[in-house]
C-alpha angles and dihedrals in degrees: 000000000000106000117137092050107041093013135055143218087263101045090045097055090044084053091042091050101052094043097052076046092067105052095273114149104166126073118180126199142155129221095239086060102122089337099300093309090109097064089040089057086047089055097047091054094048093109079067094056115104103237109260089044113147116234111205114184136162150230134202113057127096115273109228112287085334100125097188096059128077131070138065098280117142091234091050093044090061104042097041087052090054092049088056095051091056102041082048085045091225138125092228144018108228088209121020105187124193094236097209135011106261101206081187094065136069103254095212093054085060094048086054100052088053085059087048090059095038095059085043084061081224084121126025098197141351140217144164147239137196095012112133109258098246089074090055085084086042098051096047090045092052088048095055084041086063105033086247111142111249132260110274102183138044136185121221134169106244128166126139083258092058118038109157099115086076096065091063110332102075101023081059092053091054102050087054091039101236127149117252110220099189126200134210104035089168094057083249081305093317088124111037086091094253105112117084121224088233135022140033122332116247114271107263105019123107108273093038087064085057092247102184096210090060095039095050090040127031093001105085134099091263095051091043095048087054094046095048079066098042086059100045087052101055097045093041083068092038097261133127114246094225094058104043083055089057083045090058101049084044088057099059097096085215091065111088088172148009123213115229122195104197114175093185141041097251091046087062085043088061100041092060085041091060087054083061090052125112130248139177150164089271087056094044095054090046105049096039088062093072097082135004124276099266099003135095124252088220096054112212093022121129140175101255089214096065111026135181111277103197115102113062119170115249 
């Protein structure tokens, strides 16, 4: 959620209005959004949140220039908890999710420093993203070590283009019986249908801001090619091509929920569309074979901001 950087208080109120609207009951933001100044916006529309409304917010990231800040130490932990409280304006974050894995750290002094926080109520239940999927069994072994509850929730990246939570990621989740929150249903805009197989991206958009995540990841020939299709597809039958992607990712019965980032009013519009769409077996064959079950339609491609860390020089 970037409000408090493309989208203003306005806008954001206007967003926050329609979704509760329509039934939504869950908002999910980190404290490195905009540099912290989407959670303070949050927190400065609370009182528009219908009561029972679920706060999900993360550590882990750099916080703006801030160079103290970032990683899974205890002490930052703590304190970066207790910034976020006060920038939500709350006693206490409903999901507090480690943004990112922090090979530097031990693993089981973060974990106790999320207990800490948990019998200080001043958490009532943690979760992860971006972690690989073979530390989803440590960390729920060094949680059960230390009488800490276990994760409930985890964050993958997860888009018909990129399917490679499904090889280890998800079926993890559902052994341990934790929701899975995906991101990045659009492929970063790959599949709204925007991006052209040839040619320049549009001014503004992602890519054309020269946005390294997207250029190293979705946007590349082999992506673009299967999103061209994606997108045929969906308007052949008179659908839009971004809502039939947020179809796909709903129909996986692992998902309990996908994260939107709308920036506008109509792009919230278009994301609770998408939940009226249809969908059915025809459009689930043809989709999925865009790209193998658990791999990436774009081989060798990774996010750079979270990189293998497998190969280290002796």
């Amino acid at each position: 959620m970037m409000f408090g950087d493309q989208t203003d208080e306005d806008e954001a109120s206007e967003i926050l209005d329609r979704y509760f609207t329509a039934g939504g009951n869950f908002v999910d933001t980190a404290d490195m959004y905009s540099a912290g100044a989407s959670e303070a916006m949050l927190g400065r529309l609370s009182s528009r949140l219908p009561e029972g409304t679920i706060i999900a917010t993360k550590v882990g990231n750099r916080v703006g220039s801030d160079e103290r800040s970032g990683g899974l130490s205890p002490d930052w932990i703590r304190e970066a908890a207790a910034r976020s409280l006060d920038r939500l304006e709350r006693k206490q974050i409903d999901l507090y999710y480690l943004h990112l894995d922090d090979p530097s750290q031990d693993l089981a002094a973060t974990i106790d420093a999320l207990g800490e926080l948990l019998a200080d109520h001043r958490i009532r239940a943690w979760g992860f993203s971006n972690f690989p999927a073979w530390k989803i069994a440590e960390l729920v072994r060094l949680a059960d070590a230390a009488g800490v509850d276990r994760p409930v929730a985890a964050q993958p990246l997860y888009h018909m283009l990129n399917r490679e939570a499904e090889a280890g990621f998800i079926p993890a989740c559902r052994h341990f019986g934790m929701s899975v929150v995906s991101y990045s249903p659009l492929a970063r805009g790959v599949l709204t249908g925007k991006y052209a197989t040839d040619g320049a991206p549009p001014p503004g958009s992602r890519a054309g801001r020269g946005d390294k995540r997207i250029l190293q990841t979705e946007f590349r020939p082999e992506t673009l090619q299967q999103a061209a299709a994606a997108a045929e597809y969906a308007r052949e039958s008179g659908r839009n091509p971004a809502h039939l992607a947020i179809r796909w990712v709903l129909a996986n019965d692992a998902v309990t929920s996908v994260l939107a980032g709308p920036r506008t009013v109509s792009q919230i519009e278009g994301y609770l569309e998408a939940l009226k769409t249809r969908y059915d077996s025809a459009d689930e064959e043809m989709l999925s074979s865009l790209c193998i079950p658990g791999k990436s339609a774009a081989p060798g491609a990774f996010d750079p901001k979270y990189p293998p860390d497998g190969r280290h020089l002796r």
